[in-house]
C-alpha positions in Angstrom: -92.3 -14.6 -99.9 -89.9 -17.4 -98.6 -86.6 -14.6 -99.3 -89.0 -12.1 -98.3 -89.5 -13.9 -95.2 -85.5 -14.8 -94.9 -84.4 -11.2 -95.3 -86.9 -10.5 -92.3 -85.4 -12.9 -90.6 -82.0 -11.9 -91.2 -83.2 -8.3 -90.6 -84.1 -9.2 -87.4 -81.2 -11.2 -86.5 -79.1 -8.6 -87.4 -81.0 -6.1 -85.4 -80.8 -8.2 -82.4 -77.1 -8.3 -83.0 -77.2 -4.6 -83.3 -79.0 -4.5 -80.2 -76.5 -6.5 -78.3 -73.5 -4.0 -79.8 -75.3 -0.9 -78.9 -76.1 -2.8 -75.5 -72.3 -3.8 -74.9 -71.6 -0.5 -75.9 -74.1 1.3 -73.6 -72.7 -0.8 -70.4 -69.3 0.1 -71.7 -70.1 3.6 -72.0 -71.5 3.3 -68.0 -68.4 1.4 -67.4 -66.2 4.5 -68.6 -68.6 7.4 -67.6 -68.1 5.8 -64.0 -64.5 5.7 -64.3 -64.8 9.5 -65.7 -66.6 10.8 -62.6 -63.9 8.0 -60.2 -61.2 10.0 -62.0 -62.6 13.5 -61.4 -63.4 12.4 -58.3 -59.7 11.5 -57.5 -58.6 14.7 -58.9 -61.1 16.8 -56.8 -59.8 14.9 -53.8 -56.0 15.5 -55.1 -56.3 19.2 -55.6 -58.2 19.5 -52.1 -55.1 17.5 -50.5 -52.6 19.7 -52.1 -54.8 23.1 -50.5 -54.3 21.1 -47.2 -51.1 20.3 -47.9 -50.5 24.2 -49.1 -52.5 25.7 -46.0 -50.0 23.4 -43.7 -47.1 24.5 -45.1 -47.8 28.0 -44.6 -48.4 27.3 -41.3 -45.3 25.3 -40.9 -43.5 28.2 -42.7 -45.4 31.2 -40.1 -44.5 29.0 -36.8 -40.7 28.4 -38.0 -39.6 31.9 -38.4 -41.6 32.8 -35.1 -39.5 29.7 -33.5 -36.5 31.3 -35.4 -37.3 35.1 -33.9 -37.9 33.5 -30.6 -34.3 31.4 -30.5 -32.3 34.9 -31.8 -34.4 36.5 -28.9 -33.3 34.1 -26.2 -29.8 34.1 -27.3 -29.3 38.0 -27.5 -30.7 37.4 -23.7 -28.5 34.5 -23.4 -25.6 36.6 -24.4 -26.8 39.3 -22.1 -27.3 37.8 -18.8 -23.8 35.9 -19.2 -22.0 39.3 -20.4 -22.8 40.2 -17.1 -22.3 37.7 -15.1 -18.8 37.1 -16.6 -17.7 41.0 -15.5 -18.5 40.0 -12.2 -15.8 40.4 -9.9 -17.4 37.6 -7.7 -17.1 33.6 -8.6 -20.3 32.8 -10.7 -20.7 28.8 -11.9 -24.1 28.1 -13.4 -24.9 24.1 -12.8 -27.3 22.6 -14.3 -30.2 19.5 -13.5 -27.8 17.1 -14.2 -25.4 18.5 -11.9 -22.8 19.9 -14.7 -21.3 22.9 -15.5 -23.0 25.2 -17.8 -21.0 28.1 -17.3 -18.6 29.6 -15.1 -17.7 33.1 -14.8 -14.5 34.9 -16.0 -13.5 35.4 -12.3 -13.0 32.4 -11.2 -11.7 30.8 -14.2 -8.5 33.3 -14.4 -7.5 32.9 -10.5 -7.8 28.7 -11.7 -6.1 29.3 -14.8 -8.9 26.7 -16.4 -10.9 27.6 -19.5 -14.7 27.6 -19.9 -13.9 24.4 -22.2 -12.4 22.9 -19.5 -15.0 23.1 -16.9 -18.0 23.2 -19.0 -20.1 19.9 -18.6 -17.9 18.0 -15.9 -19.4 18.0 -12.0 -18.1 21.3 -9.5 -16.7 18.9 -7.2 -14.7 17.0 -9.9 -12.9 20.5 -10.6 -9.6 21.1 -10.5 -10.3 23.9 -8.5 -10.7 21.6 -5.2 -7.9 19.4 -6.1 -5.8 20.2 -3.0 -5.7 17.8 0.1 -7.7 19.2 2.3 -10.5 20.0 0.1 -13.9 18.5 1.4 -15.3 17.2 -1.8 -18.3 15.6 0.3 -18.8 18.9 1.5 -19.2 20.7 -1.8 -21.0 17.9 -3.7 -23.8 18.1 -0.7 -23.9 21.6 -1.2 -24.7 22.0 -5.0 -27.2 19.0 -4.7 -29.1 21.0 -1.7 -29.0 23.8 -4.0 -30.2 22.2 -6.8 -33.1 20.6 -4.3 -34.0 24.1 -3.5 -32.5 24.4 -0.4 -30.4 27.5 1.0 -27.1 26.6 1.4 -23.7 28.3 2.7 -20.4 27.5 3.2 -17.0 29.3 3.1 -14.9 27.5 0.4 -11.2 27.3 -0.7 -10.2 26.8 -4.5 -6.5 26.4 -5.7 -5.8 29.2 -8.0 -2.8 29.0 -10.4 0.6 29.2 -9.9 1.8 32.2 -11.8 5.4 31.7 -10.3 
């Protein structure tokens, strides 16, 4: 009875050793069934990004070539309205909010012998076109800034053309 009672014994030890496996084992099974569902969780929340992501980019794709349609649309106007103005036998300088020279018209610049280059981004009243002695350069430079305030403004103005001779 005393080995019977030892094998109980050692039965039972070795069941409460197996106990404590299958235990160890359980919590490491909840360990990696909670990683499992942290992982598909994850990848859930990846593929949802890249829909977002995908759903954005269309977007991004549909408002560029509407941006793109719209710029070749303003430039073929562009292209228009200074076609135009550039046949026009009468002197045409477009200044812009910073005062500069955004274009000027073929008319004037042929009597000047300047090019577009030339005058392009430099001030109306810095123009070789007033660079004579009696030119009023005050006068002018008051005039484009009351035109560029909104204000009507006239005067009768001389400009040196070039000397052909």
């Amino acid at each position: 009875m005393v080995n019977d009672e030892l094998n109980i014994e050692q039965l039972q030890a070795k069941v409460v050793q197996q106990e404590k496996i299958i235990a160890a084992l359980m919590q490491r099974a909840e360990v990696v069934n909670a990683g499992l569902a942290s992982d598909f969780n994850a990848f859930t929340h990846s593929v949802n990004l890249e829909k977002q992501v995908a759903v954005k980019t269309k977007q991004y794709r549909e408002l560029a070539e509407q941006l793109q349609k719209q710029s070749f649309k303003l430039k073929a106007e562009r292209s228009f309205y200074l076609g135009w103005l550039n046949i026009i036998g009468y002197f045409v300088i477009i200044i812009g909010l910073d005062h500069k020279i955004i274009f000027s018209n073929a008319a004037i610049l042929a009597v000047s012998g300047l090019s577009l280059e030339e005058v392009q981004g430099g001030y109306l009243w810095e123009q070789e076109w007033f660079d004579f002695p009696d030119a009023d350069i005050g006068a002018i430079k008051d005039g484009v800034l009351n035109a560029l305030a909104g204000e009507s403004s006239g005067q009768e103005l001389q400009i040196k053309v070039e000397d052909k001779g």
